[in-house]
C-alpha positions in Angstrom: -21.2 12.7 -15.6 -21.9 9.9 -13.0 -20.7 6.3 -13.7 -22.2 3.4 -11.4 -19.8 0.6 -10.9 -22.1 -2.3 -9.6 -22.3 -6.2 -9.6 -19.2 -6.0 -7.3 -19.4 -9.3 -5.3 -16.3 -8.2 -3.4 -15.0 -4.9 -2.9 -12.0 -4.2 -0.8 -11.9 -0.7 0.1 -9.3 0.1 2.8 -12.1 2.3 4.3 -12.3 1.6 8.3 -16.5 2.3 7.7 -16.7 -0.2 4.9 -13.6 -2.9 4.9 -14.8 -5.4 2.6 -18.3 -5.7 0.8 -20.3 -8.0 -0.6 -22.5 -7.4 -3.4 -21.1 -3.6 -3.7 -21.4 -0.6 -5.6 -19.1 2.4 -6.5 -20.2 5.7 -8.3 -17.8 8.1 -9.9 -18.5 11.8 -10.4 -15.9 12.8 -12.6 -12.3 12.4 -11.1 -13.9 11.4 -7.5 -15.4 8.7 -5.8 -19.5 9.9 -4.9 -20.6 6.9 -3.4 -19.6 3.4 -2.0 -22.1 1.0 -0.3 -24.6 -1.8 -1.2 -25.5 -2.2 -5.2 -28.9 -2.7 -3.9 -28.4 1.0 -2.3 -27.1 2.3 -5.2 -27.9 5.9 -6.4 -28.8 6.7 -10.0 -26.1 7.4 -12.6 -25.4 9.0 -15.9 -23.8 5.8 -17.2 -23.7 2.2 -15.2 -21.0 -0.5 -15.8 -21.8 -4.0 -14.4 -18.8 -6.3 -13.6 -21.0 -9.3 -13.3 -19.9 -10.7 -9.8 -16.4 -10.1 -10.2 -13.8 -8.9 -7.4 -13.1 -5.1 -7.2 -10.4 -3.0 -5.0 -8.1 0.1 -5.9 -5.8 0.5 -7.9 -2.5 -0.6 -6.9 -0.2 2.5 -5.6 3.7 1.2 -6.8 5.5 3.6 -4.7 9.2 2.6 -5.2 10.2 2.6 -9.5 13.1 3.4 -12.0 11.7 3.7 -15.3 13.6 6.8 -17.0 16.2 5.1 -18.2 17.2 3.6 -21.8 19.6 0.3 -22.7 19.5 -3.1 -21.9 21.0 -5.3 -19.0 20.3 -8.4 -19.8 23.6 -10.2 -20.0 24.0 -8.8 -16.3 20.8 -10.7 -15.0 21.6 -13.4 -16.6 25.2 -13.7 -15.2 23.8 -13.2 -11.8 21.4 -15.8 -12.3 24.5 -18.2 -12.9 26.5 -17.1 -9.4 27.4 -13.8 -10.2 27.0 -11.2 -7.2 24.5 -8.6 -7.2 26.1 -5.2 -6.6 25.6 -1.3 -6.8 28.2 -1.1 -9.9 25.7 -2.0 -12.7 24.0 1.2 -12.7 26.9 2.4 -14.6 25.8 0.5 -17.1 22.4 1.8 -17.8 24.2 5.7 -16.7 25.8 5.5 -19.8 22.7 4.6 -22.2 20.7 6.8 -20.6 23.1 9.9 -21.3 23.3 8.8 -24.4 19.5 8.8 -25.4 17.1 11.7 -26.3 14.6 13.0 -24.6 12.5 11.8 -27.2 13.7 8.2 -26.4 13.7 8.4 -22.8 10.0 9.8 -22.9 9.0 7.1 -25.2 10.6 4.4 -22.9 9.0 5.7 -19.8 5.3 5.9 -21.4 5.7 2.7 -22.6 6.3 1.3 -19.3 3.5 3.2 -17.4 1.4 2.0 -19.8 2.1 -1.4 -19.3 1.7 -0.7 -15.3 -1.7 0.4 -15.7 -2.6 -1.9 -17.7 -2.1 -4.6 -14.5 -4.1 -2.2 -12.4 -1.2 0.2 -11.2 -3.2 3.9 -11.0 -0.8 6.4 -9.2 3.2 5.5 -10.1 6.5 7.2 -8.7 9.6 6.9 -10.4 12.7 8.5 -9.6 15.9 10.2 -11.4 19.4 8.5 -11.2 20.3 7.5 -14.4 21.8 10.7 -15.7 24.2 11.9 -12.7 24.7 15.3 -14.2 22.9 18.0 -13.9 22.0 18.6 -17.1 21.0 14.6 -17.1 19.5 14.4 -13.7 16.8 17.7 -14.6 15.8 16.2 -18.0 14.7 12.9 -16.1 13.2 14.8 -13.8 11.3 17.4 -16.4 10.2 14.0 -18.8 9.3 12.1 -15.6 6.9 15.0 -14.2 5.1 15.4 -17.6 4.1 11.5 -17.4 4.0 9.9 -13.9 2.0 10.8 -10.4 5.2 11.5 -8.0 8.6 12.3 -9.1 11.3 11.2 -6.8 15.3 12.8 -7.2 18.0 10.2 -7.1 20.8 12.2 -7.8 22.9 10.3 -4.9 22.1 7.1 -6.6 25.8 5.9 -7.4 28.8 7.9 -7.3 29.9 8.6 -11.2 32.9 7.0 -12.7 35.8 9.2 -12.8 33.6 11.6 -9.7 35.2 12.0 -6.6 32.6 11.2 -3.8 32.4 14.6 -1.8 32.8 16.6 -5.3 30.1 14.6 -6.5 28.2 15.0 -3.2 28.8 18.6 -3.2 27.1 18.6 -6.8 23.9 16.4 -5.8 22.9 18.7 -2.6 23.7 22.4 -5.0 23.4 22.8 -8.3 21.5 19.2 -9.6 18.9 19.8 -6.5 18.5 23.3 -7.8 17.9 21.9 -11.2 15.7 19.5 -10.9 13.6 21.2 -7.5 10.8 22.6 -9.9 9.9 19.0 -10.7 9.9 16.7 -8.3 8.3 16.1 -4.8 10.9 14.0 -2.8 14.4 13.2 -2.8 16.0 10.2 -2.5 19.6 8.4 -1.5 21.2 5.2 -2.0 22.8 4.6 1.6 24.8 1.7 0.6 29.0 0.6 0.5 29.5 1.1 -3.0 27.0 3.7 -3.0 26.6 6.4 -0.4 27.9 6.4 3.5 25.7 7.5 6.3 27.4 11.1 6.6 27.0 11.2 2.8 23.3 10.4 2.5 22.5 12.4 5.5 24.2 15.8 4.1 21.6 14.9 0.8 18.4 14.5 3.2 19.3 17.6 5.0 19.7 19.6 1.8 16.5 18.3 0.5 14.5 19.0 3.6 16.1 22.9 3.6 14.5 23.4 0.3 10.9 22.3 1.6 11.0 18.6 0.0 9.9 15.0 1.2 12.8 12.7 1.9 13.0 8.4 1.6 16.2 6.1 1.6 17.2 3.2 -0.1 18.7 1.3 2.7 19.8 -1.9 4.3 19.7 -3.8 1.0 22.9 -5.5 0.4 23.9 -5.9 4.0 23.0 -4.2 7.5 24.0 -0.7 7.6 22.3 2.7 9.0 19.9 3.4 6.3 16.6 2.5 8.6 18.2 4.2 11.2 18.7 7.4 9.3 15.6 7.6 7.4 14.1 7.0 10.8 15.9 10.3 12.3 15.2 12.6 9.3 11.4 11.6 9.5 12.0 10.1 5.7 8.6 9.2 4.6 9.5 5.6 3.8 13.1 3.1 3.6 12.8 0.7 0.8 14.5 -2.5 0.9 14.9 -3.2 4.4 16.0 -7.0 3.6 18.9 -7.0 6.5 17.0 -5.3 10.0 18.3 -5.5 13.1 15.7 -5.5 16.1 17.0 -1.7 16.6 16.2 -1.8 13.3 12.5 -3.1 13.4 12.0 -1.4 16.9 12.4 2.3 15.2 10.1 1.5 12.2 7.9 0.5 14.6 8.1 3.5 16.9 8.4 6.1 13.7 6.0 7.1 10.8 8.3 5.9 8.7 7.0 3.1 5.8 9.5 0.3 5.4 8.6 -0.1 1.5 9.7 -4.0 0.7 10.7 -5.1 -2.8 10.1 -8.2 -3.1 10.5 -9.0 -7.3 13.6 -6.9 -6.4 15.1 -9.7 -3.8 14.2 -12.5 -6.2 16.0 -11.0 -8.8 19.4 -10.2 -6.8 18.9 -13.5 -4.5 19.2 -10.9 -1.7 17.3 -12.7 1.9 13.8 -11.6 2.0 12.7 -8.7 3.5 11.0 -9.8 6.5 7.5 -8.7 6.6 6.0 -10.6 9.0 8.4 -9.5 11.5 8.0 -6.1 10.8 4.1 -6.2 10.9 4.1 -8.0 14.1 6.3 -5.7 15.0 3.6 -2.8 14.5 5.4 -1.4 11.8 3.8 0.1 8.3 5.3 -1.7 5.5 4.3 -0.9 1.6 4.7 -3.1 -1.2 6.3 -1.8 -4.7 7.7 -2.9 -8.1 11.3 -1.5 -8.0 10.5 -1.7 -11.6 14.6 -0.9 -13.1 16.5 -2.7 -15.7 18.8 -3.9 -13.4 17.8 -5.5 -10.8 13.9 -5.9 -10.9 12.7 -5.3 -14.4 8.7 -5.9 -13.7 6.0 -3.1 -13.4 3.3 -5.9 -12.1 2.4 -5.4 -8.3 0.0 -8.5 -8.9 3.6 -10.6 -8.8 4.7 -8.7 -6.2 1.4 -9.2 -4.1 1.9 -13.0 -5.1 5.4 -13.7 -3.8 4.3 -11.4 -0.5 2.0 -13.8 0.1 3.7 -16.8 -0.7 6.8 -16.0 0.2 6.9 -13.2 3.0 4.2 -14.6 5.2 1.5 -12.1 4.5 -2.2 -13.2 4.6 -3.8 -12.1 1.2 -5.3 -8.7 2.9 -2.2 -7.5 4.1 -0.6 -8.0 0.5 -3.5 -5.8 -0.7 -3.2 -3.0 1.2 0.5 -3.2 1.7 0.0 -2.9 -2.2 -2.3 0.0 -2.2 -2.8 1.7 1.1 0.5 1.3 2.2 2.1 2.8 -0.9 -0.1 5.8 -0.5 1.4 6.0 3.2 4.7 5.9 1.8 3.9 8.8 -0.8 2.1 10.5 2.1 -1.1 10.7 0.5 -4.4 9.9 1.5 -6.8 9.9 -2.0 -5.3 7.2 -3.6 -5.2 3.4 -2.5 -8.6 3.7 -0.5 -12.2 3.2 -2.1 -14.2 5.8 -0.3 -16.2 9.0 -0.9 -13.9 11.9 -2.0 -10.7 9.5 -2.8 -9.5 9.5 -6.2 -11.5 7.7 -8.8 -9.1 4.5 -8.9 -10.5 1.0 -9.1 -9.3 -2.0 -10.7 -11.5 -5.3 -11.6 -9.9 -8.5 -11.4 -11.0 -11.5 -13.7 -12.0 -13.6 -10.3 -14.2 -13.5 -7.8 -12.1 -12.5 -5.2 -8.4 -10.7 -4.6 -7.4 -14.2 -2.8 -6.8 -15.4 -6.5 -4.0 -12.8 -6.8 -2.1 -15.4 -4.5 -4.2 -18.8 -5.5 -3.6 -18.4 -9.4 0.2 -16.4 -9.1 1.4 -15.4 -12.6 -2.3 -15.0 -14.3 -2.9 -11.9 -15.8 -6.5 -11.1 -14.0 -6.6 -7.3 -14.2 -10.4 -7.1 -16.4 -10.8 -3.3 -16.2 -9.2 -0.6 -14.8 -10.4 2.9 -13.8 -8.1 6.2 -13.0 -9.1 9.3 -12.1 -12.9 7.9 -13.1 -11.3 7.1 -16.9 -11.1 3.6 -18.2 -8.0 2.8 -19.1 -7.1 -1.0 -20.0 -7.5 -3.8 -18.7 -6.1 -8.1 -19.3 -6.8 -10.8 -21.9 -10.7 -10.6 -20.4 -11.1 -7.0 -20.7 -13.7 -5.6 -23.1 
């Protein structure tokens, strides 16, 4: 059946032919976008939904998240928040509860978090693996995380195991876990970080991962400079998240590369790492994406409307280049080109904001103003105004 989104008064689409609209229409055939244009224009539908006035664009696209885990680390934020050091050892922590849980638990957890993402406009989610660190662990995060979200990432090279020597372990994350867990995901990921993974190390991971046909991204350059930009650069990685310390070899290579520098920003906040610099890299001429880092760590938040906020107040990013950073870019970054884009044949992904334009993202920071939300031509939930 056809549904006929109109009484847009602003639709962003990240379509090149359309940019932003006024007074704008969208019709859904089943799980694809039919039609986008002028609600005057509009073609007849099966169903039509008026949003009287209010500001449309799609669906955010959080590229960069952590959510099969269990436990709790409060007591770790809140000692960082009184002087305490952010650093790669906490992931122990949550290793341990999330070994200890059930699948039953784990799924649970996870749903309960996606739900909560959508519900603040967030249509096509990656998380990753990393919280189990055995193979038996690592493919049951992988096999619970396929059945629920859009893109499955493996982190197996997430931390180096207590009691694990670092090439056994390394030796274990490129053989037998990626065996495990290659029916289930699409990418594979590695924490290049001291107290995490070297450059030698993370590189013998990408390599593995690319000789077994999958994508490859890189945690890098968070806690300090190091090689991570410079590696995910050479093995064609399809984005490096973090990216707060960049050297202009750094930024020079992301701008010369397809690779997405994926920036965190809820994530710096949380650690009191130095901002990523956006502005640099955009002026720069690099891609950058926007994500959640949603983890009970070190950013425990699914909304991309905060993250969009402190971009913008925060990063130096007008309130356009949030957006897409927030929805086009994270499609970049999962190398795909149907979600994060309001045109005909994309997904059926759109999300209604409470406003009459997406500048109130960044004008009214903290106010829940997702109304309704589409995916895959579904309604799903919207905020306190949705009906």
């Amino acid at each position: 059946m056809g549904v006929l989104i109109t009484g847009i008064g602003e639709l962003t689409t990240n379509d090149p032919e359309h940019g932003r609209l006024r007074d704008a229409a969208v019709v859904f055939e089943g799980e694809r976008i039919a039609w986008v244009g002028p609600a005057p224009a509009a073609p007849a539908a099966d169903e039509r939904v008026d949003v009287g006035g209010r500001a449309a664009l799609p669906g955010w696209v959080d590229s960069h998240t952590h959510l099969v885990f269990a436990g709790d680390r409060t007591a770790e934020f809140e000692a960082r928040m009184a002087g305490k050091p952010y650093t790669a050892g906490g992931i122990a922590v949550t290793v341990a509860a999330t070994r200890a849980a059930t699948d039953a638990q784990l799924a649970a957890n996870l749903r309960r978090h996606v739900a909560e993402a959508r519900r603040g406009g967030t249509t096509c989610l990656e998380t990753k693996t990393g919280y189990g660190l055995t193979v038996d662990d690592e493919a049951r995060s992988a096999r619970i995380a396929a059945g629920v979200v859009d893109e499955v990432t493996f982190l197996g090279a997430h931390v180096v195991p207590p009691g694990a020597a670092s090439e056994s372990y390394v030796d274990l994350v490129c053989g037998p876990m990626l065996a495990a867990v290659a029916g289930y995901v699409r990418w594979v990921d590695v924490f290049c970080e001291r107290g995490a993974f070297d450059e030698a190390a993370a590189g013998r991971v990408l390599r593995a991962a690319s000789a077994v046909g999958l994508g490859v991204r890189v945690h890098g350059n968070q806690l300090r400079p190091g090689p991570g930009v410079q590696l995910a650069v050479r093995a064609g990685a399809a984005s490096v998240d973090h990216c707060n310390h960049l050297s202009d070899a750094d930024v020079e290579a992301l701008s010369r590369s397809d690779t997405v520098a994926t920036l965190l920003p809820a994530c710096d906040l949380s650690t009191r790492q130095p901002l990523a610099p956006a502005r640099r890299l955009l002026d720069a001429g690099a891609v950058i994406a926007l994500a959640s880092n949603a983890n009970p760590g070190s950013s425990y938040t699914t909304s991309m409307g905060f993250c969009v906020a402190i971009a913008v107040l925060q990063l130096g990013l007008t309130v356009p280049e949030a957006v897409w950073a927030a929805t086009a870019g994270g499609a970049r970054a999962l190398r795909r080109d149907d979600v994060g884009v309001v045109r005909v044949g994309a997904r059926a992904d759109l999300q209604v904001l409470d406003a009459p334009s997406v500048t109130h993202l960044a004008y009214r920071p903290g106010v829940p103003l997702t109304w309704r939300v589409w995916r895959r031509g579904e309604v799903l939930a919207g905020g306190p105004g949705f009906v």
